[in-house]
C-alpha positions as CSV (number, residue, x, y, z in Angstrom):
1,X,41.7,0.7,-3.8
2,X,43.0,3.9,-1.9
3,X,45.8,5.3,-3.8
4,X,47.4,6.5,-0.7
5,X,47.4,3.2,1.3
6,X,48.8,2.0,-2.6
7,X,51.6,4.2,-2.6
8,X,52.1,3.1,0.9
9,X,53.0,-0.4,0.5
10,X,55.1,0.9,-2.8
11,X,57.1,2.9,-0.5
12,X,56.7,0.3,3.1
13,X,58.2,-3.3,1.2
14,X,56.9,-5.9,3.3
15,X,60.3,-8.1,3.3
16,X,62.4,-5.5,5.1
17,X,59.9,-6.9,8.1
18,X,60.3,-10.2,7.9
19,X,62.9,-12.8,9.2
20,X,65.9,-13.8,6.4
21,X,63.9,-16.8,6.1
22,X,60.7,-15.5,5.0
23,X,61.5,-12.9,2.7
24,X,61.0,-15.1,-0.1
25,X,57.5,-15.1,0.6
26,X,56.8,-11.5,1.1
27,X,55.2,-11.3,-2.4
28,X,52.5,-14.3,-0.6
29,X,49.2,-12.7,0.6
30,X,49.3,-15.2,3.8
31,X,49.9,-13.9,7.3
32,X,53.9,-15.3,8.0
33,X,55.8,-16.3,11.0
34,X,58.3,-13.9,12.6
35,X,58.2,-16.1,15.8
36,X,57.8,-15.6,19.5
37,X,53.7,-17.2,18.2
38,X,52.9,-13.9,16.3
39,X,52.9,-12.8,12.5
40,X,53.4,-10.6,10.1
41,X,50.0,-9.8,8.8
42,X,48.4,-10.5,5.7
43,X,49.0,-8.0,3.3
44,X,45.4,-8.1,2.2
45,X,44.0,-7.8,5.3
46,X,46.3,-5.0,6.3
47,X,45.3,-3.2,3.4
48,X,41.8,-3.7,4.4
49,X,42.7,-2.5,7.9
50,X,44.7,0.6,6.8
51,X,41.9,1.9,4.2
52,X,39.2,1.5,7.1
53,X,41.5,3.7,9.3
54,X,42.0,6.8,7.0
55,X,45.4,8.1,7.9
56,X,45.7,11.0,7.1
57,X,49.0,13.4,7.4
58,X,49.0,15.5,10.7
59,X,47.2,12.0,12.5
60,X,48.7,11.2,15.9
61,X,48.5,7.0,15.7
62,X,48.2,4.4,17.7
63,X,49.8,0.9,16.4
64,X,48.6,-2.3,19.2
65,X,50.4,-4.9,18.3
66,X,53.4,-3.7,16.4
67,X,55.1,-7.2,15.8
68,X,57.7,-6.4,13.4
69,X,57.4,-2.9,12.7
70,X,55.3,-3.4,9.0
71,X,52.1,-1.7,10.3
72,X,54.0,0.7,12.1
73,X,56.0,1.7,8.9
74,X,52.6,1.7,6.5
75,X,51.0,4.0,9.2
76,X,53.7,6.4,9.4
77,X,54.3,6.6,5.3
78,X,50.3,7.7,5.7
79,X,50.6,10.4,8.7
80,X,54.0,11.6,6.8
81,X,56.8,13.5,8.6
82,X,53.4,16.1,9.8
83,X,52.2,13.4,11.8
84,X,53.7,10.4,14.3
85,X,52.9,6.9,15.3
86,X,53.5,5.3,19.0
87,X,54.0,1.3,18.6
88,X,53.1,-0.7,21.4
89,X,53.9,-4.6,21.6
90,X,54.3,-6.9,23.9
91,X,56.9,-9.6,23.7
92,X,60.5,-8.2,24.2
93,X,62.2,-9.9,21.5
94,X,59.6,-8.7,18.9
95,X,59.9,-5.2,19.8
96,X,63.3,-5.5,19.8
97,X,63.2,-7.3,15.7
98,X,60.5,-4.3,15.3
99,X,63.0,-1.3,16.1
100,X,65.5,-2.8,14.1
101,X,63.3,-2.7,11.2
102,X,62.0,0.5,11.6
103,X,65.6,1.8,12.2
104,X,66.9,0.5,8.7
105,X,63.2,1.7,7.0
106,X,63.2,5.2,8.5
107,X,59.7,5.8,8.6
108,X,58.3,9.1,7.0
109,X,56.7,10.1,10.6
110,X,58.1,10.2,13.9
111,X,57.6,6.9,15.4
112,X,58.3,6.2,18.9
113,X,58.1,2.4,20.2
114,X,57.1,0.7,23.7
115,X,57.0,-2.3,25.4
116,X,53.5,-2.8,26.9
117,X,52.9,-2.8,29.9
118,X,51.5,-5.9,31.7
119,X,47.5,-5.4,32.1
120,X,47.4,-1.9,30.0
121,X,46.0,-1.6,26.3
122,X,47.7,0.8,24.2
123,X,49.6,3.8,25.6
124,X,47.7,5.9,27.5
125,X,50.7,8.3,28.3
126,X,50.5,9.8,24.6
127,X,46.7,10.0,24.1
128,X,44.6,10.9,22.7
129,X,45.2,9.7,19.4
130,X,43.8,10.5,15.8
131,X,43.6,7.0,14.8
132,X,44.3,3.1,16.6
133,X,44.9,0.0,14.8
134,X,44.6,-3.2,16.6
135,X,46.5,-6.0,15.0
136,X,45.3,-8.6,17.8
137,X,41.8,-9.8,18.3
138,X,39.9,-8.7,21.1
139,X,36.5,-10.5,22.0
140,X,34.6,-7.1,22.7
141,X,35.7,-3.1,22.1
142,X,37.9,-2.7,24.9
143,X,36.8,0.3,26.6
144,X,40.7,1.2,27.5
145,X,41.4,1.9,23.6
146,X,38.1,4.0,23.3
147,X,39.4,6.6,26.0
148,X,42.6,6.5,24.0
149,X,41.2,8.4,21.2
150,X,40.6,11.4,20.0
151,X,37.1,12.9,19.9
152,X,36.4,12.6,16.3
153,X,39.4,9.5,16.3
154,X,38.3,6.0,14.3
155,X,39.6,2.8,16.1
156,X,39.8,-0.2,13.6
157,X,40.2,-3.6,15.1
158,X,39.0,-7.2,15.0
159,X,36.9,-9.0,17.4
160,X,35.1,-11.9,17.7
161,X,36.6,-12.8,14.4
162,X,34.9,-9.7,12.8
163,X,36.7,-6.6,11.7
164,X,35.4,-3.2,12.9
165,X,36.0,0.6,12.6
166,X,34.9,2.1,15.4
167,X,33.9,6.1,16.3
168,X,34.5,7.3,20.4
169,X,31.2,7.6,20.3
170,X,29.5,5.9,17.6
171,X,28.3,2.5,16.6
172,X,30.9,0.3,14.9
173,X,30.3,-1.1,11.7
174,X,31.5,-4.7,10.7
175,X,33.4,-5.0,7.4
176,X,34.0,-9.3,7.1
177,X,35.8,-12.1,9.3
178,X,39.7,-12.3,10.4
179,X,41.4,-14.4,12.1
180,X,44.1,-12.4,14.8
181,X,46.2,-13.8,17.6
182,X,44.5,-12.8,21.1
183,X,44.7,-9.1,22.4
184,X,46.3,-9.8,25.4
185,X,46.3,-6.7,27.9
């Protein structure tokens, strides 16, 4: 286990993310409702995710598929105040739950948050970035992220059910199945 990612979710409690009514389960490694059709993630599979991704402090990040502001939290803790963390999601209301949360957590990193915009991936406007988590499944690399990052950047994202850390300009390599909601540009 990495002891920063660790110290990360000591610091990032998962049920200051959640709706009243799921708080309870917080503790549960299951992916959880926070409505609108999306989740909070698994917290083994973000785990997973945020090793794979190596934050490190200074790292401009990318967070696709904020939902409730967890991820964007964890990542922020990891890039610390040196670094900062653009949020991107998609459905109004969950941005809207997401701010809220990351307003009462007060990340360790600047964090700024946006509402996509219909047909783009990510946020182009702030590129490039250091690192890019996708919490949504995509069904191949979408070639809109990869000009997002950074020349030596790592992507980490699932598709076709498969989770993969990907370089600009490398191969990706596979590390086990996930299930995601759709990436939906």
């Amino acid at each position: 286990m990495d002891a920063d990612v660790e110290a990360a979710f000591a610091a990032v409690p998962r049920a200051g993310f959640l709706p009243p009514e799921q708080q309870r389960f917080a503790g549960n490694d299951a992916a959880l409702s926070i409505g609108y059709g999306v989740t909070n993630s698994q917290p083994s599979t973000v785990r997973a995710m945020l090793e794979l991704l190596d934050v490190r402090p200074g790292h401009h990040v990318l967070d696709v598929g904020a939902g409730s502001g967890w991820t964007t939290a964890l990542l922020a803790h990891l890039a610390t105040a040196t670094g900062s963390v653009v949020a991107v999601e998609r459905i109004p209301e969950v941005l809207a739950m997401g701010e809220a949360n990351l307003a009462a957590a007060r990340p360790a990193a600047p964090v700024e948050t946006h509402l996509a915009r219909p047909g783009v991936l990510g946020w182009p406007r702030a590129a490039p970035y250091d690192r890019i988590l996708v919490s949504a499944g995509a069904e191949d690399v979408p070639h809109d992220l990869l000009t997002q990052l950074a020349p030596d950047g790592i992507m980490v994202i699932p598709v076709g059910g498969e989770m993969l850390r990907v370089r600009r300009d490398g191969d990706p390599t596979r590390h086990g199945r996930y299930v995601f909601v759709p990436l939906v540009p």
